[in-house]
C-alpha positions in Angstrom: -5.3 17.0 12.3 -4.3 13.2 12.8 -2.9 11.8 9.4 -5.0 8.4 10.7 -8.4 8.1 11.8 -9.8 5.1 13.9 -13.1 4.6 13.9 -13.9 1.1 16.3 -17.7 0.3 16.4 -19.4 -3.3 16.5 -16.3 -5.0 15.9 -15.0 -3.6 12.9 -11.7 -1.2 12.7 -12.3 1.7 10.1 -8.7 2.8 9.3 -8.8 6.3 7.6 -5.8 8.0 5.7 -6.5 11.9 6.6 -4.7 13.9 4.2 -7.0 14.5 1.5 -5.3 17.8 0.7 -2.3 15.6 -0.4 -3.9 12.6 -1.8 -3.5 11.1 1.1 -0.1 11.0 0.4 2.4 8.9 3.2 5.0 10.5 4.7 6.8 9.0 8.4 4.3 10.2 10.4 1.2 8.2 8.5 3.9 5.2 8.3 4.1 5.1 12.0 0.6 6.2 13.1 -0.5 2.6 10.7 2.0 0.8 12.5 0.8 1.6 15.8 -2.5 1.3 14.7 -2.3 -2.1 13.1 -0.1 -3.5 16.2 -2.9 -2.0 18.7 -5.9 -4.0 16.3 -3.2 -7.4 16.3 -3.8 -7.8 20.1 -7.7 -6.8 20.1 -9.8 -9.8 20.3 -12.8 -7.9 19.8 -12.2 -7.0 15.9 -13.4 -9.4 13.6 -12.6 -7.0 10.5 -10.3 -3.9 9.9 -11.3 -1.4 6.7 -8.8 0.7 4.9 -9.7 3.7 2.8 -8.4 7.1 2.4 -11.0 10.4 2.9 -11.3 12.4 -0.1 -11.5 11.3 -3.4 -7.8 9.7 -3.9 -7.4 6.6 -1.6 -3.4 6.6 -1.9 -1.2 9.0 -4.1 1.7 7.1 -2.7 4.8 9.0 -1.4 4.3 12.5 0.0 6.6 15.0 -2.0 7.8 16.6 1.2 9.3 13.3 2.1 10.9 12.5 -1.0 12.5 16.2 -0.7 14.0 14.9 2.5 14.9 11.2 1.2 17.0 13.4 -1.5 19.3 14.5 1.5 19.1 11.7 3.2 22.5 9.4 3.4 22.2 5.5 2.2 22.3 4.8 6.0 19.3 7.1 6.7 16.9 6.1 3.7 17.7 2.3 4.6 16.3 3.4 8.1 13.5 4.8 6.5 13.0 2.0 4.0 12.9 -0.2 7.0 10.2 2.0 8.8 7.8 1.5 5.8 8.9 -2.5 5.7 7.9 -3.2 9.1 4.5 -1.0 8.9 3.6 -3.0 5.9 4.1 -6.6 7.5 2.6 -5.7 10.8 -0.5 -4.7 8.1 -0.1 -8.0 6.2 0.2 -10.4 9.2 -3.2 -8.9 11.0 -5.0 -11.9 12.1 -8.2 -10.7 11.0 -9.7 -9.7 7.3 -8.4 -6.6 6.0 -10.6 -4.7 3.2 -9.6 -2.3 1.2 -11.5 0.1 0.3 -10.4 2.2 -3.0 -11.5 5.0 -4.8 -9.5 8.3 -7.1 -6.2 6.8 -7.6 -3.7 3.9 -5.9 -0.2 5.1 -7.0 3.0 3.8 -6.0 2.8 2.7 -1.9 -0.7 3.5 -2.7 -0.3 0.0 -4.8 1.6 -1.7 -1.7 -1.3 -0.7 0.8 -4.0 -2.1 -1.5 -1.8 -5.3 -2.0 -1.5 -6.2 1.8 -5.6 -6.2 1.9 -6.8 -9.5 1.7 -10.4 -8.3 0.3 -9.5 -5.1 -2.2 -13.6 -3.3 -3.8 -12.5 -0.8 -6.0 -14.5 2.2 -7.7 -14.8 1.7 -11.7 -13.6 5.0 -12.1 -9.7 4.1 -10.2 -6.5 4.4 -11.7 -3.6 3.1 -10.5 0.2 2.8 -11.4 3.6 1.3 -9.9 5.5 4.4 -11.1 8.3 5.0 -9.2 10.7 4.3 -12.3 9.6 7.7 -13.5 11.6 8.7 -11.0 14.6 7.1 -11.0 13.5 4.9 -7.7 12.2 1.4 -7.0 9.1 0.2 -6.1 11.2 -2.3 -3.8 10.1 -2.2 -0.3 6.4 -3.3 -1.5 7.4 -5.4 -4.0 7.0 -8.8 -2.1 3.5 -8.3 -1.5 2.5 -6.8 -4.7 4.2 -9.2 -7.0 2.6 -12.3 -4.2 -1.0 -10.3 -5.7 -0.4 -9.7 -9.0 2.2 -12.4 -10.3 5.8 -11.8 -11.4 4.7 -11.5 -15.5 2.5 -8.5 -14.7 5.2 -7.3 -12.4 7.3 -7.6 -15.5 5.4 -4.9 -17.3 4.0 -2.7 -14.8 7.1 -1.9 -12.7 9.0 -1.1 -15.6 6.8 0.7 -17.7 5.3 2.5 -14.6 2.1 2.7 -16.8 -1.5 3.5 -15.0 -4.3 1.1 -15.3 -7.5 1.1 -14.9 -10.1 -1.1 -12.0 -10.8 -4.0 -14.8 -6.8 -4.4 -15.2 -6.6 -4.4 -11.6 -9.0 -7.0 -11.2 -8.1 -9.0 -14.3 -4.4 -9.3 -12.9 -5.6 -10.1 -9.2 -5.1 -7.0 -7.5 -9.0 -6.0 -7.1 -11.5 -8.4 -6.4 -14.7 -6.3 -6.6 -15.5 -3.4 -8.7 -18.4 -1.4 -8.0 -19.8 2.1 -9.1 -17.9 5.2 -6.4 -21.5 5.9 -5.0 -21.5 2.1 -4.1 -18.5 1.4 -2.6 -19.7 1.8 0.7 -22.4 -1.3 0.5 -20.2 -3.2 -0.9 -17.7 -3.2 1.4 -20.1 -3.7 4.1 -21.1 -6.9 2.6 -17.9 -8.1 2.4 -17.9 -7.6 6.8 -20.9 -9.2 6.7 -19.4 -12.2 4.7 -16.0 -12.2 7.2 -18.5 -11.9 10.3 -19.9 -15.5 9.3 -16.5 -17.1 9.7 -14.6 -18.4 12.7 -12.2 -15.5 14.0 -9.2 -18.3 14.8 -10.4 -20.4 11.4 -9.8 -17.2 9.7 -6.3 -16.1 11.7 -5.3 -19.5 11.2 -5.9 -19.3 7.2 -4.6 -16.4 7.0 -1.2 -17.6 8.6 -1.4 -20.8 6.5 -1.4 -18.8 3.4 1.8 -16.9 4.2 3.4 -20.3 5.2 2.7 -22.4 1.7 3.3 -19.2 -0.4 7.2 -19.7 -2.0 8.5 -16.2 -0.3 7.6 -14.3 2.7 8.0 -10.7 2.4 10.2 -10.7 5.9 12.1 -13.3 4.5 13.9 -10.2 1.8 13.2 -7.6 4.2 17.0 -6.6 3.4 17.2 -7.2 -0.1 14.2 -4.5 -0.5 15.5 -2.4 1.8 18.9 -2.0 0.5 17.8 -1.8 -2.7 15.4 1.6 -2.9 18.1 2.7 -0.5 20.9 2.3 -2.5 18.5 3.3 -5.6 17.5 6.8 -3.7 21.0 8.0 -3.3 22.3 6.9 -6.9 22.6 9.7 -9.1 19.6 8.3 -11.3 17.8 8.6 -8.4 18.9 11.5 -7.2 17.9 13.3 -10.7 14.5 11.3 -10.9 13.2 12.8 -7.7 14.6 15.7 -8.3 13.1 16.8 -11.4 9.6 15.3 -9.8 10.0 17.9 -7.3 10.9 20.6 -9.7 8.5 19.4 -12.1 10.3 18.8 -15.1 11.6 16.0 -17.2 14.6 13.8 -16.0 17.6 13.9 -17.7 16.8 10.6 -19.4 13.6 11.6 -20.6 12.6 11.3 -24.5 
C-alpha cells in the first residue's frame, strides 16, 4: 500500500497520507515519497493548487514509533542524516510555487504541526487537537521549528514547545496556525472553495508572492537548516533523549516525570 496517494485532476494535486492504521504517522519512506512528490508538482505547470490531508480520521500523529525505535540506535551522524531528510522534504513543500491547502481533521501532533505550518491556506475540523509535544520525550521539535514559529510567532512558541500542551482548532486559529474552522462533515466544501478562490489568481502573480513572502520574512528556514539539524540530532542521542523515547516506546513515564 503506498504511504502517499496522488490524485491529479483539473489542475489540482490531492496529496494523501496513507497510513490511517498509524495516524498517518511519518516515517522515511512517507518523508521521501512527499519529497518526490512535491519536487514532481514544483516543475508541473499544469497545477494551480496542491491539497494535503491524511485518510482516516487523524490527519498527522507525527513521528511513527517504529522510526523513533530506530532513531534510538541511530549514531549522532545517522540521525543528522535523517534530520536532514525531513529538512529538505519540508522546504521543497514550503517553496512550491503554487497554493498549498491543508486540509486537517483528528489530530496534528508533532511533524503533524510542521506539515500543517508549511500550508499556506490551513481549514481545520472544530473537533482537532493538536500539540508540539516532542519535549515529553526528551526530543526537540527543531527541524520544523522555522516554519512553525514563522506561523505562529516566537511568544506562542514560548509556551507550546515547552509545555508540549494540546490545543484545540480555536487556539490554532487564534495564534495563526488555522485560518478556517469548519464542522468534520464540511471540510471537504470548504476546502474546495478555497481552490476555487486560488483558481481566480494569476499562477506566476501567486509563485511570485509566494517567493516574495519568504524573501521579506527575517529568517528563511534553509538559512538554519544546520542549526535545526544538529540540534534534534544531538538532542536524540543525549541521554535525556535517549530515556524520553524510550519510555514512549515502552509506555511508561520518563525518568523525569512528576
Amino acid at each position: 500500500m503506498p504511504s502517499i496517494l496522488s490524485d491529479h485532476r483539473d489542475s489540482v494535486l490531492r496529496l494523501t497520507l496513507n497510513r490511517p492504521n498509524v495516524r498517518n504517522a511519518f516515517d522515511e519512506e512517507v518523508i521521501a515519497a512527499l519529497m518526490a512528490a512535491a519536487t514532481a508538482a514544483a516543475a508541473d505547470p499544469d497545477i494551480r493548487a496542491v491539497v494535503l490531508a491524511g485518510a482516516g480520521s487523524v490527519f498527522c500523529a507525527g513521528a511513527d514509533l517504529g522510526w523513533m525505535a530506530k532513531a534510538i540506535a541511530y549514531t549522532e551522524r545517522e540521525n543528522l542524516n535523517d534530520a536532514e531528510d525531513l529538512a529538505r522534504m519540508l522546504e521543497r513543500i514550503d517553496t512550491l510555487p503554487m497554493p498549498l491547502i491543508g486540509r486537517i481533521q483528528g489530530a496534528a501532533l508533532g511533524g503533524g504541526v510542521g506539515l500543517a505550518a508549511v500550508c499556506d491556506i490551513v481549514v481545520a475540523a472544530d473537533d482537532a487537537v493538536f500539540a508540539l509535544s516532542e519535549v515529553k520525550l526528551g526530543i526537540l521539535p527543531a527541524v520544523i521549528a522555522p516554519y512553525v514559529i514563522r506561523k505562529i510567532g516566537v511568544s506562542a512558541a514560548r509556551e507550546l514547545f515547552l509545555t508540549g500542551a494540546r490545543f484545540n482548532a480555536a487556539r490554532a486559529q487564534a495564534i495563526g496556525l488555522v485560518h478556517e474552522i469548519v464542522p468534520a462533515a464540511e471540510l471537504d466544501d470548504a476546502v474546495e472553495r478555497r481552490i476555487r478562490d486560488v483558481r481566480t489568481s494569476g499562477p506566476r502573480a501567486v509563485a511570485v508572492a509566494k517567493a516574495l513572502i519568504r524573501d521579506v520574512a527575517a529568517v528563511k528556514p534553509e538559512d538554519v537548516v544546520s542549526l535545526t539539524t544538529s540540534t534534534i540530532a544531538s538532542q536524540r542521542v543525549s541521554a535525556e533523549g535517549q530515556e524520553g523515547m524510550r519510555a514512549f516506546l515502552e509506555k511508561r513515564k520518563p525518568g523525569w516525570s512528576g
